[in-house]
Each structure stands twice: as structure tokens, then as C-alpha cells.
C-alpha positions as CSV (number, residue, x, y, z in Angstrom):
1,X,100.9,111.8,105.0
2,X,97.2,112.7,105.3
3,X,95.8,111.9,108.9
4,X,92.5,112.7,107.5
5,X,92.4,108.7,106.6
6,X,91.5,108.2,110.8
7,X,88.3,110.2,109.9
8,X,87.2,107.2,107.8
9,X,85.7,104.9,110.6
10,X,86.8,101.2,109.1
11,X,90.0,102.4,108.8
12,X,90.5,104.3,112.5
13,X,88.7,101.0,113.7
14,X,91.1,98.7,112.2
15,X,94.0,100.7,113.5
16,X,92.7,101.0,116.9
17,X,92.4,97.6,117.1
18,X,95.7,96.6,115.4
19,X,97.6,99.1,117.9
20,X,95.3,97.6,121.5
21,X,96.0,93.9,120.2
22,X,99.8,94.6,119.7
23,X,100.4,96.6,122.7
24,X,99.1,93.6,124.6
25,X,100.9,90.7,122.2
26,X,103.9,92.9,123.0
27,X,103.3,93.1,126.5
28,X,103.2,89.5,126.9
29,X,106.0,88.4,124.8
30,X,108.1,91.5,126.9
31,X,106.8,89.7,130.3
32,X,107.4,86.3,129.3
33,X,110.8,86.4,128.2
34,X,111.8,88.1,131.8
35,X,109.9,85.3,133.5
36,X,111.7,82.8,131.7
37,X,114.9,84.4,132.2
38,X,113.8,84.4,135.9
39,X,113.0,81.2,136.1
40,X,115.9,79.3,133.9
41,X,118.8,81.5,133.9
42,X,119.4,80.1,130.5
43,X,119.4,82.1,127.7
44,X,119.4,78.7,125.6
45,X,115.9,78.3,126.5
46,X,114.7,81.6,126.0
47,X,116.4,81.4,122.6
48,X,114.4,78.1,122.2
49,X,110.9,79.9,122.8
50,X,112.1,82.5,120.2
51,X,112.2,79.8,118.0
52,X,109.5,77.9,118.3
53,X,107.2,81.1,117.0
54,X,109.4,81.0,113.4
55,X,109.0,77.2,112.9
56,X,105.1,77.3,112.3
57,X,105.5,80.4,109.8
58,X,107.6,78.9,108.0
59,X,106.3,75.2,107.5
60,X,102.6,76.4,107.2
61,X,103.0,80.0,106.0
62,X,102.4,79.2,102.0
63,X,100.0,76.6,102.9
64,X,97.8,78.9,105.4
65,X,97.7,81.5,102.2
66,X,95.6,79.7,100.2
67,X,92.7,79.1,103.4
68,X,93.0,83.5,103.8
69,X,92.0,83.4,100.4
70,X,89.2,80.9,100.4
71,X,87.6,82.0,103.5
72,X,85.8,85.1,104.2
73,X,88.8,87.5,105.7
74,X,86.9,89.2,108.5
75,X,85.2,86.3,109.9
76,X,89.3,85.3,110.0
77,X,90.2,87.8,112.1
78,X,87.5,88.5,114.3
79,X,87.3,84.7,115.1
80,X,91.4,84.2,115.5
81,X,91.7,87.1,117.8
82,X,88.8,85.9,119.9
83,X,90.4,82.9,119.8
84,X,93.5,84.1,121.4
85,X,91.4,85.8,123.6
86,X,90.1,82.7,125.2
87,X,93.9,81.1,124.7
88,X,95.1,83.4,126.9
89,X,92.2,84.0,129.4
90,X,92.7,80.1,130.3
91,X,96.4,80.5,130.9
92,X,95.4,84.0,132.9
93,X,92.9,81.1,134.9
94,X,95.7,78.6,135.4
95,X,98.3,81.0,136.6
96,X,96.0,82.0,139.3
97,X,95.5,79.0,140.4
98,X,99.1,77.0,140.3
99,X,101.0,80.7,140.1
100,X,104.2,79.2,138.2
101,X,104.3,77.9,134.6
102,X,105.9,75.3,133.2
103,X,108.4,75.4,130.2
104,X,106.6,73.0,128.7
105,X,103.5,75.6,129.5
106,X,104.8,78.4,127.8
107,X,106.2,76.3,124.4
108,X,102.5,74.9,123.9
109,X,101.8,78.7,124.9
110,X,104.0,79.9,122.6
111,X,103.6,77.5,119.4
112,X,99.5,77.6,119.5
113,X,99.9,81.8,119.4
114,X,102.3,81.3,116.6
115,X,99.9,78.6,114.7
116,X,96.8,81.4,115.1
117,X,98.5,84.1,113.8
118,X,100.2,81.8,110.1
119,X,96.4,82.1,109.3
120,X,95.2,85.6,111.1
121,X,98.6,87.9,109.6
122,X,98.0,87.1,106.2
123,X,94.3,88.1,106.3
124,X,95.2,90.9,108.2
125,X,97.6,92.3,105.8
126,X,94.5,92.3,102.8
127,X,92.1,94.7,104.9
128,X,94.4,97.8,104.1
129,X,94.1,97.2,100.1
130,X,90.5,96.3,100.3
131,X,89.2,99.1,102.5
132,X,91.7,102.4,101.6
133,X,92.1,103.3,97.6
134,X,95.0,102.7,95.5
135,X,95.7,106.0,95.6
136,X,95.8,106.5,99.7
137,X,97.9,103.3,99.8
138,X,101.6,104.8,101.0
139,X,99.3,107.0,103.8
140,X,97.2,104.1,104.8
141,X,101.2,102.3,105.2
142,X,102.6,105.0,106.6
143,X,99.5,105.4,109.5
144,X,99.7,102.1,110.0
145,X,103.9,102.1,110.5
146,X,103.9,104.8,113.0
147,X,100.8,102.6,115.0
148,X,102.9,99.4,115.4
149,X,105.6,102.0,116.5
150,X,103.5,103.2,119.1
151,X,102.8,99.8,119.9
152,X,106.3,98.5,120.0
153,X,107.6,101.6,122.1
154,X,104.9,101.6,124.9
155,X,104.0,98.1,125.4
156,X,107.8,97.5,127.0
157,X,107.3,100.1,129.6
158,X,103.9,99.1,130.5
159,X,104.8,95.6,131.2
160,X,108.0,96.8,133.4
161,X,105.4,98.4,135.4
162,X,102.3,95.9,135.3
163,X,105.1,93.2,136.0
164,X,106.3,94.9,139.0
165,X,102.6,95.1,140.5
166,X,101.3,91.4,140.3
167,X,103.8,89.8,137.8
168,X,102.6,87.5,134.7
169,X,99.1,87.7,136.0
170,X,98.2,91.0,135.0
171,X,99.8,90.7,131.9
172,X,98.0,87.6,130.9
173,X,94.5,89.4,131.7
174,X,95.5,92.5,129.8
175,X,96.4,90.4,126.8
176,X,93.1,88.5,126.8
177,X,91.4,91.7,126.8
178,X,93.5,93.1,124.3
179,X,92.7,90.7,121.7
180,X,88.6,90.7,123.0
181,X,88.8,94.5,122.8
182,X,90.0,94.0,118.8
183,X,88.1,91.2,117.8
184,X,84.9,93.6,119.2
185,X,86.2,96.6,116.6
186,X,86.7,94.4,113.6
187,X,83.3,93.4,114.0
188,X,82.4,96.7,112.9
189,X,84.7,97.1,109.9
190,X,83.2,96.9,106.8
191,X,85.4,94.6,104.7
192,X,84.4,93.7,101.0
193,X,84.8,90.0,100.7
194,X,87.2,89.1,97.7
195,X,87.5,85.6,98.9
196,X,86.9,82.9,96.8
197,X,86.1,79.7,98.2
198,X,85.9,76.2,95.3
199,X,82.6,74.8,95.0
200,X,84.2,71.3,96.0
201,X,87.5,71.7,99.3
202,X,89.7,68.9,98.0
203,X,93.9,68.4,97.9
204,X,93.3,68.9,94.0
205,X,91.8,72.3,94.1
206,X,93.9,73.2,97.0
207,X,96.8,72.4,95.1
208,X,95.5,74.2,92.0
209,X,95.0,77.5,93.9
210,X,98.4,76.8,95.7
211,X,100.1,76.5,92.5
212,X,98.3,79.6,90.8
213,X,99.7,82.1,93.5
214,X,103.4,80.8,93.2
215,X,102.8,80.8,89.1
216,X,101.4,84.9,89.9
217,X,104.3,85.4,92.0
218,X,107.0,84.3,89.3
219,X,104.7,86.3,86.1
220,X,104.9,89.7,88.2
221,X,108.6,90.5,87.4
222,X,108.3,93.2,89.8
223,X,107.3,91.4,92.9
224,X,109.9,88.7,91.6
225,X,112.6,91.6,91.9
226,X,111.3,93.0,95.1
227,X,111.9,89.1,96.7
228,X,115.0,89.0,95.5
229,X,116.1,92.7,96.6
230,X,114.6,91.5,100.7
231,X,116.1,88.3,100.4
232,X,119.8,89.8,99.4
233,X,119.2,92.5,102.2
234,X,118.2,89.7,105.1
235,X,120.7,87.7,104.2
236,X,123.6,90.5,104.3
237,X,122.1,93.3,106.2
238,X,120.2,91.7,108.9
239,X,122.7,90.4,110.4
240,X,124.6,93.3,110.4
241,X,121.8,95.4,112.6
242,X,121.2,92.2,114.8
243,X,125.1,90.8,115.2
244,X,127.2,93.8,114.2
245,X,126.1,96.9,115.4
246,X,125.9,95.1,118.9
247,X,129.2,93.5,118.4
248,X,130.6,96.4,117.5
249,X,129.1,98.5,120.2
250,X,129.8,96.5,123.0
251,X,132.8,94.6,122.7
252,X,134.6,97.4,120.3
253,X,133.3,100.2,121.4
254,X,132.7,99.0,124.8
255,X,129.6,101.8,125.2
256,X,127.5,102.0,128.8
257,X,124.5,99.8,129.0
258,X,122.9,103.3,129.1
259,X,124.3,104.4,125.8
260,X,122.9,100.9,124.2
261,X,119.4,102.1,125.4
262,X,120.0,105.2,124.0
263,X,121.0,103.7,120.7
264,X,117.2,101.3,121.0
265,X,114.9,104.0,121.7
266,X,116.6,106.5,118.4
267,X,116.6,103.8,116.5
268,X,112.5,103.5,117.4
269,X,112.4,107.4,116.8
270,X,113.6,106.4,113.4
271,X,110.3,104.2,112.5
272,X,108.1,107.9,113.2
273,X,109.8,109.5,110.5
274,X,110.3,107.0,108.2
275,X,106.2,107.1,106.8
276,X,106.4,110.7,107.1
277,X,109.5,111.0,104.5
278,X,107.8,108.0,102.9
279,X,104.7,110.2,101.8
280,X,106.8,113.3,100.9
281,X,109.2,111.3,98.6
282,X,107.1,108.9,96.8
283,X,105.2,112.1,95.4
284,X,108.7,112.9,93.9
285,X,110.3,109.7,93.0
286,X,108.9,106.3,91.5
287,X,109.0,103.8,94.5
288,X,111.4,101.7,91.8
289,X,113.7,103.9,92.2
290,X,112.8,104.7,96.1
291,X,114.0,101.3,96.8
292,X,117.0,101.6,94.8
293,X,118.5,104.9,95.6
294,X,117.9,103.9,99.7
295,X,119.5,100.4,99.5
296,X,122.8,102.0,97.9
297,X,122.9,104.6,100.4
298,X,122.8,101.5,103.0
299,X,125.7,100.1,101.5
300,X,127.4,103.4,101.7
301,X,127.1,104.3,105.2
302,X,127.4,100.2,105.9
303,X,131.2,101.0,105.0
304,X,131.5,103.8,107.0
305,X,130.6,101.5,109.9
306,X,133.5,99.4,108.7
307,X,135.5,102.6,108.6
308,X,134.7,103.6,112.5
309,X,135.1,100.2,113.6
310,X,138.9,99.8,112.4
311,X,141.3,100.4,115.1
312,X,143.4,103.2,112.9
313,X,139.8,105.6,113.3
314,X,139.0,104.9,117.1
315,X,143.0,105.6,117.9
316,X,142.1,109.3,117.0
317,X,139.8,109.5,119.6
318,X,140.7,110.0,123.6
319,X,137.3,108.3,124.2
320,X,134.3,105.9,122.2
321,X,131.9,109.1,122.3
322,X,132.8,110.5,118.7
323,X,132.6,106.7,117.0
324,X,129.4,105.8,119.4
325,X,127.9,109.2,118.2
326,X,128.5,108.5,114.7
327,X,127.4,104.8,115.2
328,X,124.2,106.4,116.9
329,X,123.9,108.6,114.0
330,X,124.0,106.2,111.1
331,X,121.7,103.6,112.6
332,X,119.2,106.4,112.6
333,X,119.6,107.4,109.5
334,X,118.9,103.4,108.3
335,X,116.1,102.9,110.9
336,X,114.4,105.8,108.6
337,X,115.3,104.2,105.2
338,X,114.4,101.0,106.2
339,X,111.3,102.1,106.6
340,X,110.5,103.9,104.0
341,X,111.5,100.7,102.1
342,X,109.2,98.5,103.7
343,X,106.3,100.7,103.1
344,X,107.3,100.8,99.4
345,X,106.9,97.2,99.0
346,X,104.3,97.2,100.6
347,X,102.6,99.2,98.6
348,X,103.8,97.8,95.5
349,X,102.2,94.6,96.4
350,X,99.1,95.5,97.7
351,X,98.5,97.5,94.1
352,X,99.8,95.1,91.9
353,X,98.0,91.6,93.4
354,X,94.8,91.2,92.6
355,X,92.7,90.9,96.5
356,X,91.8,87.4,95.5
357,X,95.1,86.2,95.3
358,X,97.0,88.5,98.0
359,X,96.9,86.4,100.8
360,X,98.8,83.3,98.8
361,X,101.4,85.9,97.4
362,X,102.2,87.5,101.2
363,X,102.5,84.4,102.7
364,X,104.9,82.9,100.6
365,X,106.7,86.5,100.4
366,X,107.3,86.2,103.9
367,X,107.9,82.8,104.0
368,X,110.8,83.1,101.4
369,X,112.5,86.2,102.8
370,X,112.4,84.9,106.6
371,X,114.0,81.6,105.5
372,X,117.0,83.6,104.4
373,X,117.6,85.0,108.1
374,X,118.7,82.4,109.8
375,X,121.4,81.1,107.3
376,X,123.0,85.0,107.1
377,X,122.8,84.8,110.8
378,X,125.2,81.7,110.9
379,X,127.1,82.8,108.3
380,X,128.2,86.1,109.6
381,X,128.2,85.1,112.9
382,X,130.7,82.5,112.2
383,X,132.1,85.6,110.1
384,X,132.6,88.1,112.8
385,X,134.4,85.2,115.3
386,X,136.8,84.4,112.8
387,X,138.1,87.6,110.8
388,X,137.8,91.2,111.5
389,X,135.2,93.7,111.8
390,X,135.8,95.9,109.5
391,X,135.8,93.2,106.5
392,X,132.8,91.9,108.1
393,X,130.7,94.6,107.2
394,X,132.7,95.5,104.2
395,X,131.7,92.2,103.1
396,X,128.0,92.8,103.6
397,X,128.3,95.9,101.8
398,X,129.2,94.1,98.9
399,X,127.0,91.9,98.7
400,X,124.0,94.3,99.5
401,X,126.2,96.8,96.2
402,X,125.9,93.8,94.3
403,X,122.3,93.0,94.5
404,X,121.5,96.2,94.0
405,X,123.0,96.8,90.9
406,X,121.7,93.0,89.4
407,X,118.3,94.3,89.5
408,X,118.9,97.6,88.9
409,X,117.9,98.1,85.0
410,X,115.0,95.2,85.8
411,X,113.7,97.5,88.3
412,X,113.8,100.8,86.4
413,X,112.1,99.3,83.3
414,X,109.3,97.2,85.3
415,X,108.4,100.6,87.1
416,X,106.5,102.3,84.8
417,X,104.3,99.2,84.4
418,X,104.0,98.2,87.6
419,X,105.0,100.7,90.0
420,X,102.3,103.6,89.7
């Protein structure tokens, strides 16, 4: 991975400002969901914030595509970061003031962050591709994967401690900053503007454009595959990281509350090395077959999860160490190659859509894998209440095998034509 990108300054600047904007968007949603903890003792309602920031992706996601691509992307995210700037400088202002909030507070709170950032992630994810070349693509990623690590790992422990020293407050007025602080460094970034913007706004153009990037989507067979591939894996594997392994660790495994950190902060070890490997193997390997070879080996060591999880392998064991070490173990090992897939589709994207369109095609990327999430989540979790384990993530593995292996011989003969 070459560090030498960071000497490039609109590329250090839009990394700086990604990873001081995050660590305070991180901070606050940290903070907010111990307040309302604190303040509800239901985790129903803290559930029901969580949702409310899916519900405007997914509704306006496709739509606020089309607008990232009509309108000049840096003015998109200077503005939309200032914006939340102010947002959440006013609720900083109000807090002071009444010093509680509301639940009906934080879900206007929550749901206005959530509308600002349908329109702000999709420009966001163009500046990469339009300021780093094709060729620097998987080390641009790969920098920019080990940033939003950095971001996700510290911001949690700065809140504990700004949270302890004057509560929401602080964390409200650090946010504010945050987001002034990166709106300020974009300014400075030189990004060429692909945008193209009809000579007449109306329903029919918007439609037209609208319908271009979905008939882009479905003529790239490779991005059609790679939707596919994320859609099987959300829909099998997510549920897996997000209901099993925590199922199985605590009520099979019955590990310490200690242990379970332990298991949190390796598995945020795991995002470091993933754009390191990343780098190293794509030089070797086609990221066709990258993505292939890595989802197979999921399935793999998905069953021997099921293996450790049966009652016949613990019963060999005087204690859960051995199973919780090779638990530990394996969900490192797929914290790395999860990774170093999502950098690979990534960059297959970002080379193979034209800048003009990009913003369209991510957005509705997203917006179809995401939708996939919740339906594996009721699924399985009506799955691992009903039948065992084991079969649970047996059956997962099978599903995940059988995707794989649909696309395989699609994947390996688009490569060479799309995957450079």
C-alpha cells in the first residue's frame, strides 16, 4: 500500500477531513445511544432510533443519486457538512439551555442527519475516483479503510471520557466542530467537476437520467454480479456476524463480558490489515477472483463455526477457552477478508463507472444490498430460536457456497474485461 498518496494534498485533505467528521459522527451516535439507554431503559426505543437512520437511505437513496450527479459534488459536501454543523450546533444551544432531550428531539435529530447524508455519502464516495488515478485506486481504498478504522476505534473511547466530563453537551459541541473543521478542508480540495446538470430540471429528465443509471447498472455484467454476490452475502452472512457469533458466544459459550470486548476490538484489528493484504494480493491475483477465492474460504471456516458450536466438540473441552479462542480466531481471520472484499468492489466500481454516472450506480448499490439485511435478519433470527446452531450456520454456508459457485464462471470471464 503506498503512503506516499498522503503527500498529495487533496487527497491527505480529504482524508483528514473524512477521519475528524467521523470521529465526531461516531462520537455522537456512541453518546446518544447511552443517553437514551439512560433515559428510557428500553432497548425497543433505542432500536427504534437505529431505525429511523435506514428508512431515509432506503426510500431516497436511488432518488438522491441522480441530484449527486447533476450538481457540482464539492459544493455538495462542503455545503451538507456545514449544514450539519449548524444542525448540531442548535441542538448543542438547546441542550444548554433545557439540559434534557426529548425522544421526539433526538428522532427529528436523528432522521434530519440521516436525510443530509442520502445526498452527501454518494458524493462523497466519487471524490476518491475523481482525484487519485485508476491505477492508485486499491491504495487510495486501502488508506481510506484503515482512516474510518481509526475513526471507528477511537471515537468510542473519547466519548466514554467526554461523556463522563459534562455529558451530551460536550459531545454535541465537538460534533459541530467536527463537521465545520471538514467542511473548511474540502474547501481546499481540488475536485474536477464531472457533474452534469440538464439544461431544463423537470420529472421527465429526472426520470430519464434515473432510468439511464439503472439501464448502466444492468449492461455492466460485472457490477450486476458483484450485486448479486453482496446481496447473497447480507442476506446469509450478515446475520451470522450480527446474530450468531453473539448467540453463540454468549448463550453457548457463555464467555465473560471481558472476553466479548476482547473478541470487538480484534475484530477492529482485523479492518488494519485487511488494506494492507488488499494491496499485496491484488498485484498477484485478478480482484474476480479476489472475491471469489475469499467468499469460499468464508463458507469454509463458517462450518467450522458450526463444528465448535455442536455440543459433541465443546464436551472435549474442561472449559469454553479452546472453542472461544478458536471462535476469536476465525472472526479475525473474516474481519480481514471482508475487508479486502469490500475494497475490491470498490475498486471495481469506481474504475468501471464512468464519474458522470457514479453517484446514480452507488446509490442504488447500496440501496439494493441494504434492503437485503433486514429480511436475513428475520429469517435467521427466527432460525436460530427454532432449530439448532450448528444447522443454522451450516445453512448459511450453503447458501453463501451456492452463490458463489452461480457466478463463478460469469465472474472469471467478465474479469479480463472489466476487472483490470
Amino acid at each position: 500500500m503506498k503512503i506516499v498518496l498522503l503527500k498529495d494534498k487533496d487527497f491527505l485533505l480529504l482524508m483528514l477531513g473524512k477521519l475528524v467528521s467521523l470521529i465526531g459522527s461516531d462520537m455522537q451516535s456512541f453518546a446518544l445511544s447511552l443517553y437514551v439507554l439512560k433515559i428510557t431503559g428500553s432497548a425497543t426505543k433505542f432500536a427504534s432510533v437505529l431505525s429511523i437512520t435506514i428508512i431515509p437511505k432506503l426510500i431516497l437513496g436511488p432518488i438522491a443519486g441522480v441530484f449527486t450527479d447533476w450538481l457540482d459534488r464539492k459544493k455538495i459536501i462542503v455545503c451538507f457538512d456545514f449544514l450539519n454543523g449548524v444542525i448540531i450546533g442548535i441542538y448543542a444551544i438547546l441542550f444548554n439551555f433545557t439540559g434534557e432531550l426529548t425522544m421526539t428531539s433526538i428522532y427529528f435529530l436523528v432522521f434530519i442527519l440521516s436525510l443530509t447524508s442520502v445526498v452527501f455519502q454518494p458524493a462523497i464516495s466519487t471524490v476518491i475516483p475523481s482525484i487519485v488515478k485508476k491505477d492508485h485506486l486499491i491504495d487510495a481504498n486501502g488508506i481510506n479503510s484503515i482512516v474510518m478504522s481509526i475513526g471507528s476505534l477511537v471515537a468510542p473511547m473519547i466519548a466514554g471520557i467526554l461523556m463522563g466530563m459534562n455529558g451530551m453537551l460536550i459531545i454535541f459541541w465537538v460534533n459541530s466542530i467536527s463537521f465545520m473543521l471538514s467542511a473548511t478542508s474540502e474547501v481546499f480540495i481540488r475536485i474536477p467537476n464531472y457533474n452534469k446538470m440538464p439544461n431544463k430540471i423537470s420529472f421527465k429528465a429526472f426520470k430519464r437520467d434515473f432510468v439511464e443509471g439503472i439501464r448502466y447498472i444492468k449492461n455492466t455484467k460485472i457490477i450486476v454480479v458483484f450485486i448479486s454476490i453482496v446481496i447473497i452475502v447480507n442476506f446469509a452472512f450478515n446475520p451470522l456476524f450480527n446474530i450468531g457469533i453473539v448467540f453463540i458466544c454468549k448463550e453457548v459459550l457463555k464467555i465473560s463480558d471481558f472476553q466479548y470486548g476482547v473478541m470487538q476490538t480484534v475484530l477492529v484489528v482485523s479492518m488494519f490489515i485487511a488494506p494492507i493484504l488488499c494491496g499485496y494480493i491484488s498485484k498477484k491475483i485478478s480482484i474476480g477472483k479476489i472475491v471469489f477465492y475469499n467468499i469460499f474460504f468464508i463458507c469454509i471456516l463458517s462450518l467450522f463455526i458450526a463444528i465448535i458450536s455442536t455440543e459433541s466438540f465443546r464436551s472435549m473441552f474442561c472449559s469454553n477457552m479452546v472453542p472461544f479462542i478458536l471462535i476469536l480466531s476465525i472472526c479475525f481471520v473474516v474481519g480481514v477478508i471482508l475487508g479486502i472484499i469490500n475494497i475490491s468492489v470498490g475498486v471495481v466500481v469506481q474504475k468501471n463507472v464512468s464519474l458522470d454516472k457514479l453517484g446514480r450506480v452507488n446509490t442504488v448499490m447500496t440501496t439494493g444490498t441494504m434492503s437485503i439485511i433486514p429480511m436475513g435478519m428475520m429469517f435467521f433470527g427466527f432460525l436460530y430460536d427454532t432449530i439448532p446452531v450448528w444447522l443454522c450456520v451450516t445453512i448459511s454456508a450453503i447458501i453463501m457456497f451456492a452463490g458463489i459457485i452461480t457466478f463463478k464462471n460469469t465472474l472469471f470471464e467478465t474479469e479480463k474485461e472489466y476487472v483490470k
